[in-house]
N, CA and C of each residue as an Amber inpcrd file, in Angstrom:
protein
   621
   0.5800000  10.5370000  37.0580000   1.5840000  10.2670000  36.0160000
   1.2510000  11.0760000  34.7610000   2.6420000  12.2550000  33.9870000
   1.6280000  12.9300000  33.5370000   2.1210000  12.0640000  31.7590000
   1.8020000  12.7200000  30.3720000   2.0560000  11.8050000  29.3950000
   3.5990000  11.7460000  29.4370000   4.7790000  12.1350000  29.7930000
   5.7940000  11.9150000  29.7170000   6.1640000  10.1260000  30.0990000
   5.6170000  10.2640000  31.1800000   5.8720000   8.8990000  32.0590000
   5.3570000   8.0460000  31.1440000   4.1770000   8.1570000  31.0750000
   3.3840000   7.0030000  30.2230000   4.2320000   6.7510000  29.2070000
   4.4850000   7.6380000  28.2680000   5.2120000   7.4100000  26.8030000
   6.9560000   6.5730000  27.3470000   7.6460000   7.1650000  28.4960000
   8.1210000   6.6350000  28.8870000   8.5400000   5.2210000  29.0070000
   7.3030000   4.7230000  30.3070000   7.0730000   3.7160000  30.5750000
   6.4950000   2.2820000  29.1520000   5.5860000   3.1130000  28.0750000
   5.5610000   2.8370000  27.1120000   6.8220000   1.9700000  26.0550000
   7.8860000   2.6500000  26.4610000   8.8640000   2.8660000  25.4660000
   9.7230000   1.7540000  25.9470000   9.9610000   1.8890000  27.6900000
  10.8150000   0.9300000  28.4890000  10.3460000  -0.4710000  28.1080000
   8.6610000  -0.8490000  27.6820000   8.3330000  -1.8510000  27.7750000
   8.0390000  -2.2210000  26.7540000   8.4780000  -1.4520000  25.6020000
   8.3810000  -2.1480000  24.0790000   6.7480000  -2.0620000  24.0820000
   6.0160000  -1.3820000  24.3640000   4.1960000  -1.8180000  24.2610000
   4.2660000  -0.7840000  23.0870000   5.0750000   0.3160000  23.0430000
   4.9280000   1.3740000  21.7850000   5.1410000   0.7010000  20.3990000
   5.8770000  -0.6420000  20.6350000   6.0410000  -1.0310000  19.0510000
   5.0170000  -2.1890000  19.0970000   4.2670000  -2.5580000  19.2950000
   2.9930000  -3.4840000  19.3560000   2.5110000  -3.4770000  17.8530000
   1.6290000  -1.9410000  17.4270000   1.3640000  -1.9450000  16.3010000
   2.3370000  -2.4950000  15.4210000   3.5950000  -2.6560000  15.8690000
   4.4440000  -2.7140000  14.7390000   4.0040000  -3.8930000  13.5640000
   3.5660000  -5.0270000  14.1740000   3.5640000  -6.2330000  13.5240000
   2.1940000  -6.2670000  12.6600000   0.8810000  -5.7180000  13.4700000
  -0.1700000  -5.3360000  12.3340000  -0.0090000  -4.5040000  10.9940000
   1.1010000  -3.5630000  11.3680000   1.2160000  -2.4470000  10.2330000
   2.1460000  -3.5030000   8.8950000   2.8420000  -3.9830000   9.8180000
   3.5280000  -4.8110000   9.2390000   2.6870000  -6.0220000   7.8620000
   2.2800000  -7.0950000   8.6760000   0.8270000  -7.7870000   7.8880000
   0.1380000  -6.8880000   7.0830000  -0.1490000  -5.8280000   7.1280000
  -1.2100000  -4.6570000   6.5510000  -0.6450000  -4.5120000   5.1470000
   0.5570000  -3.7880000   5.2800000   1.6170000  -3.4910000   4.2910000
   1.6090000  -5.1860000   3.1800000   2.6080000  -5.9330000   3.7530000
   3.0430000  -7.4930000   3.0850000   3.6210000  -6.6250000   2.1510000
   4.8830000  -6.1490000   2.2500000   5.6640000  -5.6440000   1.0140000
   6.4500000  -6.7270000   0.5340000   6.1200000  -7.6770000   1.0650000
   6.7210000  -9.1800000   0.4290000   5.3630000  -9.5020000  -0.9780000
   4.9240000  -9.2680000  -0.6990000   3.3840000  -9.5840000  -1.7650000
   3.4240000  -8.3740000  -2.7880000   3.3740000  -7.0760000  -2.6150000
   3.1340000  -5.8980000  -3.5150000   4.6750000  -5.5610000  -4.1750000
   5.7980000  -6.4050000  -3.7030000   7.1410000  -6.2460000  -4.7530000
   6.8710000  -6.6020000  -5.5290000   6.1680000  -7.8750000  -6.1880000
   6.6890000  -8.1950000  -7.6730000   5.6470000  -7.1100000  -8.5480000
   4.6710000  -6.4820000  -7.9530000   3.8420000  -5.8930000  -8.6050000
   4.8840000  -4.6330000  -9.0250000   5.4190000  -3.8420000  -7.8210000
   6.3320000  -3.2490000  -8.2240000   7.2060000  -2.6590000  -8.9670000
   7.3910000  -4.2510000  -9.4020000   9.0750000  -4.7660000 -10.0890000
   8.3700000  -4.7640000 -11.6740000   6.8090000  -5.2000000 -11.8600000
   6.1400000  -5.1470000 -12.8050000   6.3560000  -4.2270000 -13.1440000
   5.5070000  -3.1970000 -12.6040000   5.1160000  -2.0410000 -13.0010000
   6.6420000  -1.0950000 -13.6390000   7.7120000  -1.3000000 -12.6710000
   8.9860000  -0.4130000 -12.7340000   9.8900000  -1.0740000 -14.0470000
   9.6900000  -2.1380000 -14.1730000  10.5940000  -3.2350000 -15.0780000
  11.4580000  -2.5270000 -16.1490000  10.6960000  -1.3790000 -16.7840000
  11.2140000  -0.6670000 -18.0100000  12.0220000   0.5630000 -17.8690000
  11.9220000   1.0140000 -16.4530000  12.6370000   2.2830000 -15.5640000
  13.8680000   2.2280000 -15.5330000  14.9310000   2.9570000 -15.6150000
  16.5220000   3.0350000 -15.2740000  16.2500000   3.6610000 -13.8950000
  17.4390000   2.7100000 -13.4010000  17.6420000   2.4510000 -12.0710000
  17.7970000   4.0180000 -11.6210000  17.6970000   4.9670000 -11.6120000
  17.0780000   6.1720000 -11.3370000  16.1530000   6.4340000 -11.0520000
  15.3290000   6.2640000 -12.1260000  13.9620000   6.7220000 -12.1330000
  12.8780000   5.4910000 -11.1960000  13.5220000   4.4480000 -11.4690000
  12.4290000   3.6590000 -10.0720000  12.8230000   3.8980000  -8.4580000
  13.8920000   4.3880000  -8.3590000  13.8550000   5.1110000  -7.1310000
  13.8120000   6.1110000  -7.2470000  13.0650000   7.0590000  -7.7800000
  12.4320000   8.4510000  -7.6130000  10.9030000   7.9360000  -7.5370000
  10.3750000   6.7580000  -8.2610000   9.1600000   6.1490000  -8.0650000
   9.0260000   5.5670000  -6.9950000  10.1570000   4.8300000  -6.1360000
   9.8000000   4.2910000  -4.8400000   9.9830000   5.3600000  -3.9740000
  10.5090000   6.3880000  -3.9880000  10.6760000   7.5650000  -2.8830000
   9.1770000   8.1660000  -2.9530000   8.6630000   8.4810000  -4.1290000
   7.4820000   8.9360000  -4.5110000   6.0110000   8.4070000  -3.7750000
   6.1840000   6.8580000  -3.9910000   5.4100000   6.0780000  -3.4960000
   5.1310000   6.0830000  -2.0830000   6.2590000   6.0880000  -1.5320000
   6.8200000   5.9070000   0.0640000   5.9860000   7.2040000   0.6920000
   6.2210000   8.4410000   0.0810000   5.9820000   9.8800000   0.8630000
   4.1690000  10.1190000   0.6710000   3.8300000   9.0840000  -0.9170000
   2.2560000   9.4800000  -0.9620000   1.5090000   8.7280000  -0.2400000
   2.0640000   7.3640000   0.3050000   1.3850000   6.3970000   1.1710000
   1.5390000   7.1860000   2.9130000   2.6600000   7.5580000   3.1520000
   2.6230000   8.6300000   3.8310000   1.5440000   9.5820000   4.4900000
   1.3050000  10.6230000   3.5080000   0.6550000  11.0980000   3.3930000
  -0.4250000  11.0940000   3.3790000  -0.8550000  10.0300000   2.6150000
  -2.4660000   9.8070000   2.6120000  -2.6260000   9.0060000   4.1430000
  -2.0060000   8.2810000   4.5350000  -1.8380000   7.8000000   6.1230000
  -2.1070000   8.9000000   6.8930000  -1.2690000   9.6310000   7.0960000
  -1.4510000  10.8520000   8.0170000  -2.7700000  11.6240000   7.7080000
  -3.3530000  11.9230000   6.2960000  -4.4740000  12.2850000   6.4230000
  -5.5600000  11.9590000   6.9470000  -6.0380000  10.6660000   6.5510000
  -6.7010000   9.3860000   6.7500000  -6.7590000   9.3270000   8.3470000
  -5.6700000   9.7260000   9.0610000  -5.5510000   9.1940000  10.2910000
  -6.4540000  10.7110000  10.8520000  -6.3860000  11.8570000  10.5390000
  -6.7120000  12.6670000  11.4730000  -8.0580000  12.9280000  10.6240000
  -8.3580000  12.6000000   9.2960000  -9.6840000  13.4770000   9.2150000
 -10.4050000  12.1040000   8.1210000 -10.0000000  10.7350000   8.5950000
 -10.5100000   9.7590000   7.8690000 -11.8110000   9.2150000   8.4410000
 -12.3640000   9.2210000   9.4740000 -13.5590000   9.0810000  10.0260000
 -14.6930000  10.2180000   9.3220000 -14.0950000  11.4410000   9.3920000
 -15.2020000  12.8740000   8.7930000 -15.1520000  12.1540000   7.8950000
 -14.4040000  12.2080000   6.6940000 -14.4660000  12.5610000   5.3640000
 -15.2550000  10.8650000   4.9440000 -15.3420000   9.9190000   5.4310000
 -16.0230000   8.5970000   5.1460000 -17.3050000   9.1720000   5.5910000
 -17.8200000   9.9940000   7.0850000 -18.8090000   9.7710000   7.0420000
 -19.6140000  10.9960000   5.8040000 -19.2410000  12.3930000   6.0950000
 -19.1840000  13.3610000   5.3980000 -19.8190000  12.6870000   4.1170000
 -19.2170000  11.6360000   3.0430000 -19.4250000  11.7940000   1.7410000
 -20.4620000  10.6000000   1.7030000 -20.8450000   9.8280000   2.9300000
 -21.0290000   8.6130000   3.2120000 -20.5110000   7.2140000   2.5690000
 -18.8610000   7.1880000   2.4890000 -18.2800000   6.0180000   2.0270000
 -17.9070000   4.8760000   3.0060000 -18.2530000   3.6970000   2.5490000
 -17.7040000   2.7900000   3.4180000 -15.9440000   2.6210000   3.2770000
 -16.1790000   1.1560000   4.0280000 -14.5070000   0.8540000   4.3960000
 -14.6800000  -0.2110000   2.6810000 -15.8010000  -0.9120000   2.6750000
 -16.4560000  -1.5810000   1.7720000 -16.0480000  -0.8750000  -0.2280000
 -16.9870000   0.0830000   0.0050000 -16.6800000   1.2040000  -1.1210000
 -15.3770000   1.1820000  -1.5150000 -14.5760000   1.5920000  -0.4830000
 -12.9750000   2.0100000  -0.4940000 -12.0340000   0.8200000  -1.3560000
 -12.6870000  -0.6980000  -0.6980000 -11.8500000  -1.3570000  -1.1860000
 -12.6610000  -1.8940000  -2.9500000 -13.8520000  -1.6890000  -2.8660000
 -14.1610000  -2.3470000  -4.3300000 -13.2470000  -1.0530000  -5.2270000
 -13.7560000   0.1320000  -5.2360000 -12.9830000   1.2050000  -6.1310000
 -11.2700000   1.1640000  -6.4740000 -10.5570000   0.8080000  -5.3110000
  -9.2970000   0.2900000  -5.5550000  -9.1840000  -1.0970000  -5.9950000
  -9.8730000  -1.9270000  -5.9800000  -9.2100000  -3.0930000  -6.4400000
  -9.9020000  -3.0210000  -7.9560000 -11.0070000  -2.5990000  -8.4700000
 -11.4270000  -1.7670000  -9.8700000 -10.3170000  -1.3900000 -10.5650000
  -9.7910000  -0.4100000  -9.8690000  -8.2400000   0.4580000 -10.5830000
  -7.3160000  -0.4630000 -10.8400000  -7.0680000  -1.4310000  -9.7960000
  -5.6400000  -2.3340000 -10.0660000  -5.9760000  -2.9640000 -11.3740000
  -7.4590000  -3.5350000 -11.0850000  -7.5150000  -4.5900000 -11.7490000
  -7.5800000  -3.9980000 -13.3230000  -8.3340000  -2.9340000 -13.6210000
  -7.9210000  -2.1120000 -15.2320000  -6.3110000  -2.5990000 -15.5730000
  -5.8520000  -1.7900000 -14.5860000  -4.0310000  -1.5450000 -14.8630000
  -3.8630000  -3.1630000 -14.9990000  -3.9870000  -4.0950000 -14.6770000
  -3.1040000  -5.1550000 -14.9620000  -3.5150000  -5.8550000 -16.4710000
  -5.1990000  -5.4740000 -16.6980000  -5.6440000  -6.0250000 -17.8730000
  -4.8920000  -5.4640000 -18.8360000  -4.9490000  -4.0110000 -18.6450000
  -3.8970000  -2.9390000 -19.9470000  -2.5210000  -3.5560000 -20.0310000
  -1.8900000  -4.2430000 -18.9350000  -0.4590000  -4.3660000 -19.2980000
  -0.4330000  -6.0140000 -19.4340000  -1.3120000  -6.5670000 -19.4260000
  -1.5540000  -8.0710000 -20.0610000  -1.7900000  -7.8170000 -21.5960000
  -2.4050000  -7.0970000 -22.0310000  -3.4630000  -7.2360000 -23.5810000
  -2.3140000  -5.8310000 -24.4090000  -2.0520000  -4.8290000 -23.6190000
  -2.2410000  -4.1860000 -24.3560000  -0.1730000  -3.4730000 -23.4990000
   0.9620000  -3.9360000 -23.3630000   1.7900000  -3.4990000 -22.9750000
   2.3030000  -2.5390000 -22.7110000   2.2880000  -1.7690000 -24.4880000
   2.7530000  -0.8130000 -24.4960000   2.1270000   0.9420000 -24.0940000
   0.9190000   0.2230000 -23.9430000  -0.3370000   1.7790000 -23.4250000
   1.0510000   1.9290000 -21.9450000   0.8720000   0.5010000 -20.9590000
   1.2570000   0.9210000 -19.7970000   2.7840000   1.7790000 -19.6650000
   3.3620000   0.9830000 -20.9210000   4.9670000   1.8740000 -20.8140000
   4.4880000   4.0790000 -21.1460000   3.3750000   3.9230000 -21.9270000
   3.2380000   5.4020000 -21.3930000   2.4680000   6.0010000 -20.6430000
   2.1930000   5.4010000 -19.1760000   2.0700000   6.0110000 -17.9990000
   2.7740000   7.2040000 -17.5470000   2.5100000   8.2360000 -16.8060000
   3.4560000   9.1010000 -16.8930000   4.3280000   8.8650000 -15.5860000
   5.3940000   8.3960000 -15.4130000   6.5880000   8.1810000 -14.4080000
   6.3450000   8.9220000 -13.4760000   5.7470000  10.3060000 -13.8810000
   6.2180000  11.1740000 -12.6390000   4.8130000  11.1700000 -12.0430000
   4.0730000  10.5190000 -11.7960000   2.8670000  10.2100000 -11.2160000
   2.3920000   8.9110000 -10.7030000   3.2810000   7.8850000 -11.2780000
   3.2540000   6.6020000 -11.1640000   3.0240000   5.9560000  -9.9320000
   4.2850000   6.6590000  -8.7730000   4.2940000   6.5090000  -7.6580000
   3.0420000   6.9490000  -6.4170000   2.0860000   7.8980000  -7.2190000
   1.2880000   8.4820000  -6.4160000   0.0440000   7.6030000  -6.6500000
  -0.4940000   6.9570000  -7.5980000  -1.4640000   6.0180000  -8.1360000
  -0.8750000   5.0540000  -9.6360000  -0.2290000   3.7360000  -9.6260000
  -1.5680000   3.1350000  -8.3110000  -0.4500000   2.6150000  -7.5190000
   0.6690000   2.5900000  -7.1540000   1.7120000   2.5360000  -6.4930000
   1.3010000   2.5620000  -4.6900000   1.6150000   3.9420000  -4.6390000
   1.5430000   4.8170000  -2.9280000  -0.0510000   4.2560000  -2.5320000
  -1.0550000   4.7350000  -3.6400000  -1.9860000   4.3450000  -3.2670000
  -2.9520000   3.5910000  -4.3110000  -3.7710000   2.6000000  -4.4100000
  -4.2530000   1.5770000  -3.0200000  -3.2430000   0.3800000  -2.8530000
  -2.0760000   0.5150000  -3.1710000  -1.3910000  -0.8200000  -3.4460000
  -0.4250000  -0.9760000  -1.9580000   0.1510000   0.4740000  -1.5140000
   0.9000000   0.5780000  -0.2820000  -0.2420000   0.3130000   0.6210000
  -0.7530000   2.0140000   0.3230000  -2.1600000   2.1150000   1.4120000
  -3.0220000   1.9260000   0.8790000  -3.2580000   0.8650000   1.4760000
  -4.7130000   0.1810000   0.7970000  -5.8910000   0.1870000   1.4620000
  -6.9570000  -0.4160000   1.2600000  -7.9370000  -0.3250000   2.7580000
  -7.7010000  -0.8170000   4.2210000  -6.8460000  -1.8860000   3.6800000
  -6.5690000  -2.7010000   5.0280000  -5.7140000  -1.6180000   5.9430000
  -4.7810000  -1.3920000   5.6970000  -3.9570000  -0.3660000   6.5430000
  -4.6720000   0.9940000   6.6100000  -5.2790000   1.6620000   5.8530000
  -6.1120000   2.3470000   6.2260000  -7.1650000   2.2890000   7.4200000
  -7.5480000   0.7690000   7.3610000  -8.6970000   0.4340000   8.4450000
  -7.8630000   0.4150000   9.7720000  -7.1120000  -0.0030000   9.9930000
  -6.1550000  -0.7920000  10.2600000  -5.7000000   0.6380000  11.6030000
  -5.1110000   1.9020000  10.7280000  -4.8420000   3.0040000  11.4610000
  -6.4890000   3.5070000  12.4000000  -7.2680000   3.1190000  12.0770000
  -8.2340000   4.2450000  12.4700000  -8.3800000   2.8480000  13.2710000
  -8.1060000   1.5730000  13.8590000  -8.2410000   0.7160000  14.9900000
  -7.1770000   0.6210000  15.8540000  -5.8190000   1.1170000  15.3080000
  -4.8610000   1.2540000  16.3340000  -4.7470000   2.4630000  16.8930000
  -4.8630000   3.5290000  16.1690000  -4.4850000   4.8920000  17.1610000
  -5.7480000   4.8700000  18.4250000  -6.5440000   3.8690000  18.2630000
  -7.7550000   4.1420000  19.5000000  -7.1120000   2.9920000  20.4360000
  -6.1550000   2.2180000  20.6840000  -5.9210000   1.1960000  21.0380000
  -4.6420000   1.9220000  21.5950000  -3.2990000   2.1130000  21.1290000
  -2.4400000   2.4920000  21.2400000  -1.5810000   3.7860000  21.6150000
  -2.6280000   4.8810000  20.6860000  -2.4210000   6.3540000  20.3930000
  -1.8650000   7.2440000  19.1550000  -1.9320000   8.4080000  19.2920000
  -0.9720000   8.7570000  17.8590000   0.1490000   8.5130000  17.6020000
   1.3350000   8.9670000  19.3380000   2.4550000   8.0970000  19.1060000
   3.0480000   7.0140000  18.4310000   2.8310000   6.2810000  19.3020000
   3.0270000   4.7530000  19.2190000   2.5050000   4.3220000  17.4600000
   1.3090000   4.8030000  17.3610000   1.0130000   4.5070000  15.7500000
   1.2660000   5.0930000  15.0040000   1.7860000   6.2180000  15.1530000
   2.5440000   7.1570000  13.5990000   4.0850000   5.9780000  13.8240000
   4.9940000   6.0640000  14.8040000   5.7860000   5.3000000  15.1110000
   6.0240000   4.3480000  14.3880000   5.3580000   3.2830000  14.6680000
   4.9270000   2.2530000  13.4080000   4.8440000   2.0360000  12.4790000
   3.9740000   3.2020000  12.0400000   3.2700000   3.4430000  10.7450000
   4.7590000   3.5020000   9.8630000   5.4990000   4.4250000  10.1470000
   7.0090000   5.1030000  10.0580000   7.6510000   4.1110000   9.4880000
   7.8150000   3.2200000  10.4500000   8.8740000   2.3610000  10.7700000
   8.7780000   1.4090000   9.4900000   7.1090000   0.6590000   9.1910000
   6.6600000   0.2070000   8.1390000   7.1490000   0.5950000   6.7540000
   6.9110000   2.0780000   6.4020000   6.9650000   2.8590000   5.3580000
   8.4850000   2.8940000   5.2660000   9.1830000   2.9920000   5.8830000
  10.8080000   2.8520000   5.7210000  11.3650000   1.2340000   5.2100000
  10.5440000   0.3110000   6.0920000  11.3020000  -1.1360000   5.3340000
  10.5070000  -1.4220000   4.2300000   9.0660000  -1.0560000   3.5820000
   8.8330000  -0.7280000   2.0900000   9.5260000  -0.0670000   1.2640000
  10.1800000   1.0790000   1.4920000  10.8800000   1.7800000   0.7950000
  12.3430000   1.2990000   0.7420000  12.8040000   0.7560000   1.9160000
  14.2520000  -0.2280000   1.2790000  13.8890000  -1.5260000   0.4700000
  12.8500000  -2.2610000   0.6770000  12.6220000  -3.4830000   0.0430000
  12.2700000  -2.7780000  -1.4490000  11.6220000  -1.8790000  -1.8960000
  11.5370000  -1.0830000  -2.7390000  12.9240000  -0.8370000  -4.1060000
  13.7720000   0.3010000  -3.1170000  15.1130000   0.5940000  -3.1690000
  16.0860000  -0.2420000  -4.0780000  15.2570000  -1.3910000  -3.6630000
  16.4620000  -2.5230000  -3.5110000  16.4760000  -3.5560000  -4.6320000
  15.2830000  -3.4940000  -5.2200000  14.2910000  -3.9030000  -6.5220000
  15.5530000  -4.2710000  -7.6840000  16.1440000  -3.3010000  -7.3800000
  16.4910000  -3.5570000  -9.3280000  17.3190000  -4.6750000  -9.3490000
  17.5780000  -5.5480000  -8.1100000  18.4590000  -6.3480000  -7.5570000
  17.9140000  -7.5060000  -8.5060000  16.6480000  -7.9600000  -8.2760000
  15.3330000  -8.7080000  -8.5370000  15.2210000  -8.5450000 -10.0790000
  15.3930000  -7.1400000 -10.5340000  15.1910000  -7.0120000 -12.4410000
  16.5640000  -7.7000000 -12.6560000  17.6670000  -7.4200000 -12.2260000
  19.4320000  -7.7770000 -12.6310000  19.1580000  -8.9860000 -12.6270000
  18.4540000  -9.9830000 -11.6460000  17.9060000 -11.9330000 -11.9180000
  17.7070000 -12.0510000 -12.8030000  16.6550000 -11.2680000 -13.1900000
  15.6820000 -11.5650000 -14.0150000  16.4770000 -12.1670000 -15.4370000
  16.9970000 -10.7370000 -15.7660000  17.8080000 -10.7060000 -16.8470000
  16.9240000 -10.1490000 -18.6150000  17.7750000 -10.2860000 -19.3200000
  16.6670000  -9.5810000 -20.1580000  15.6870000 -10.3550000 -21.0770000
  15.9410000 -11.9730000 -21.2790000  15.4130000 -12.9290000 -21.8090000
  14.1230000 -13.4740000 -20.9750000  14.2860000 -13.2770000 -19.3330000
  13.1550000 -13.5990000 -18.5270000  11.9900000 -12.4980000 -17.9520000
  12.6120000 -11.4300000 -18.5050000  11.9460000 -10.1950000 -17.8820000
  10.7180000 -10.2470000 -17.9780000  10.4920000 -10.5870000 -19.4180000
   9.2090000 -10.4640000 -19.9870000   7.9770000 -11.5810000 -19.3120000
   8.3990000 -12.7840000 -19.5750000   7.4900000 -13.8420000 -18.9550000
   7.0440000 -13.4670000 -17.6530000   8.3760000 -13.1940000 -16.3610000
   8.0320000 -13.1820000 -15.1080000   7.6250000 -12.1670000 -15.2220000
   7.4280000 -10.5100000 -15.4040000   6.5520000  -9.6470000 -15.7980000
   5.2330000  -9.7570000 -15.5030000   4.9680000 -10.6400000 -16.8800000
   3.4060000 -11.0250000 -16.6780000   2.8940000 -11.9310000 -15.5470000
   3.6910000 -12.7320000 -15.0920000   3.1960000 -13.6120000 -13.8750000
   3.2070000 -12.5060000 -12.6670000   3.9200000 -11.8630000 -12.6050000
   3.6260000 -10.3830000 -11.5540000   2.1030000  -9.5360000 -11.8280000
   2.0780000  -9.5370000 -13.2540000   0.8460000  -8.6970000 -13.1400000
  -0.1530000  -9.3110000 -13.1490000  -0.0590000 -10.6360000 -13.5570000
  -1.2920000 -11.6950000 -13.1120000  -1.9930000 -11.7940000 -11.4640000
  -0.3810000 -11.4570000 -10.5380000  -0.3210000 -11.0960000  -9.4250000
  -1.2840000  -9.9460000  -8.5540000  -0.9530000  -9.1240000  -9.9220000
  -2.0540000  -7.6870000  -9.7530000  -3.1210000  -7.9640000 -10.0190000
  -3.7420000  -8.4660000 -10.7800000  -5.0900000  -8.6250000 -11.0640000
  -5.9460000  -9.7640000  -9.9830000  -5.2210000 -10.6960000  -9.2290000
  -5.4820000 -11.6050000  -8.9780000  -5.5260000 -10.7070000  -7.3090000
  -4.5840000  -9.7340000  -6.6570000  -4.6720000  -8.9580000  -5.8160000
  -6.0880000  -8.1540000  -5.8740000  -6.0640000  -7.8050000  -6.8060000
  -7.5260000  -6.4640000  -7.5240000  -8.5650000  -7.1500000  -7.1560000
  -9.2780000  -8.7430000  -7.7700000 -10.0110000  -9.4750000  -7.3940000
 -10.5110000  -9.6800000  -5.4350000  -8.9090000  -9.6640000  -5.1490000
  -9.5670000 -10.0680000  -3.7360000  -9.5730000  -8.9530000  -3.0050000
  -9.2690000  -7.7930000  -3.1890000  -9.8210000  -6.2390000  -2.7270000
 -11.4710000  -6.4880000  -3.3930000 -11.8150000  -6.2930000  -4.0630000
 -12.9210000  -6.6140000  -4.8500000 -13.8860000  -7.3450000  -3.8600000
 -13.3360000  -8.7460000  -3.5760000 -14.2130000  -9.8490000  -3.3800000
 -14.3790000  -9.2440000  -1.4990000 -13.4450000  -8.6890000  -1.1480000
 -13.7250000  -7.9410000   0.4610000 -14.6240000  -6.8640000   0.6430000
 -14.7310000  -6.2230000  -0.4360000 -15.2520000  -5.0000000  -0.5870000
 -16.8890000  -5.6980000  -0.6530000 -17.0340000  -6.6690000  -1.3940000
 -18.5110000  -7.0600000  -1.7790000 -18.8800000  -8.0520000  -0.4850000
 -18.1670000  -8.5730000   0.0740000 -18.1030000  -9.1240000   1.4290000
 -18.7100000  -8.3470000   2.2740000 -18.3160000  -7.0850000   2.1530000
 -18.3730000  -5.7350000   3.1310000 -19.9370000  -5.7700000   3.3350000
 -20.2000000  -5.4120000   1.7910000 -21.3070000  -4.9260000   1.3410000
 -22.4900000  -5.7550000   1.5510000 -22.3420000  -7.0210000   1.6880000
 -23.6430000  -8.1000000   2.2580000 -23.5470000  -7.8060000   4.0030000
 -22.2990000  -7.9050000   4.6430000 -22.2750000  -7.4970000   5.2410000
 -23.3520000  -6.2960000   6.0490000 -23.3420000  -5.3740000   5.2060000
 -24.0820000  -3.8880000   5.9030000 -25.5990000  -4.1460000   5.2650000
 -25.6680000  -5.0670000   4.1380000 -27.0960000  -5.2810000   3.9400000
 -27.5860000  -6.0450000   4.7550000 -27.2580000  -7.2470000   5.3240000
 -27.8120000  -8.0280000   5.9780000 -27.9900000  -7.5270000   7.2900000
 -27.5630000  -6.6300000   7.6730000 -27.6190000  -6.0100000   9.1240000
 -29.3970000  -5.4840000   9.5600000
């Protein structure tokens, strides 16, 4: 049977969308919207979908990298999976203190970068889905897990898309309060990247 069949037979039996539901959990773009909606709150409905398109293509990207040369480059520099997640949840957790204490620093972020950090990445692709790819393509294949991966990154980017739906609730008297309960969201996210990462790390000591 040569790979035609397999991918085939694969396809007939739905086993190609398997990953679907881990990538799925990995992502929780039900959890990283209001951070989102935080972060975008002050954007015309333009410009946060040039930030969610942005986001979408750098999580992307760093996926596809990650996937073919993410084993070298961890061992190469010697970083853990551990490392990965304390340094990102570090970053979130800055960004949410600045836009708790200090608002207006965050309104001058520069837009046209926004989407690439901390957005796309560690907030899309984070460690978990990062880890996550380098345990399914050995399980599944590249197929089947770019597939996925895909499929994921497309219903983030409509749940995304779809955001300003969520600011129009809000309205302009509530913006502000629920705002901050979003970025409390972030920081409180940052913490438990953090608290996995140091998990990690007793982890590889105690070994």
């Amino acid at each position: 049977m040569n790979w035609f069949d397999t991918l085939l037979k694969d396809i007939t039996s739905f086993r190609i969308f398997l990953p679907f539901i881990p990538f799925f959990v990995a992502f929780n773009v039900l959890s990283i919207l209001p951070i989102f909606v935080s972060l975008t709150s002050s954007m015309k409905l333009g410009e946060r979908k040039k930030v969610a398109r942005q986001s979408i293509l750098t999580g992307f990207l760093i996926s596809i990298g990650f996937l073919i040369a993410g084993k070298w480059i961890f061992a190469l520099l010697g970083i853990t999976v551990a490392d990965f997640q304390i340094a990102g949840g570090i970053l979130l957790f800055i960004l949410s203190v600045i836009e708790l204490i200090f608002p207006e620093r965050t309104r001058t972020f520069p837009k046209e970068t926004m989407g690439i950090v901390p957005i796309g990445i560690p907030l899309i692709v984070g460690p978990a889905v990062l880890t996550l790819l380098l345990i399914i393509v050995n399980t599944y294949g590249y197929f089947s897990t770019l597939l996925c991966l895909i499929l994921n990154l497309l219903l983030v980017w409509l749940v995304f898309d779809q955001s300003h739906w969520i600011i129009k609730l809000m309205k302009e008297g509530g913006s502000q309060g629920i705002s901050k309960v979003f970025t409390l969201l972030l920081a409180a996210f940052a913490m438990m990247m953090i608290r996995m990462g140091l998990e990690g790390w007793s982890g590889l000591i105690s070994r």
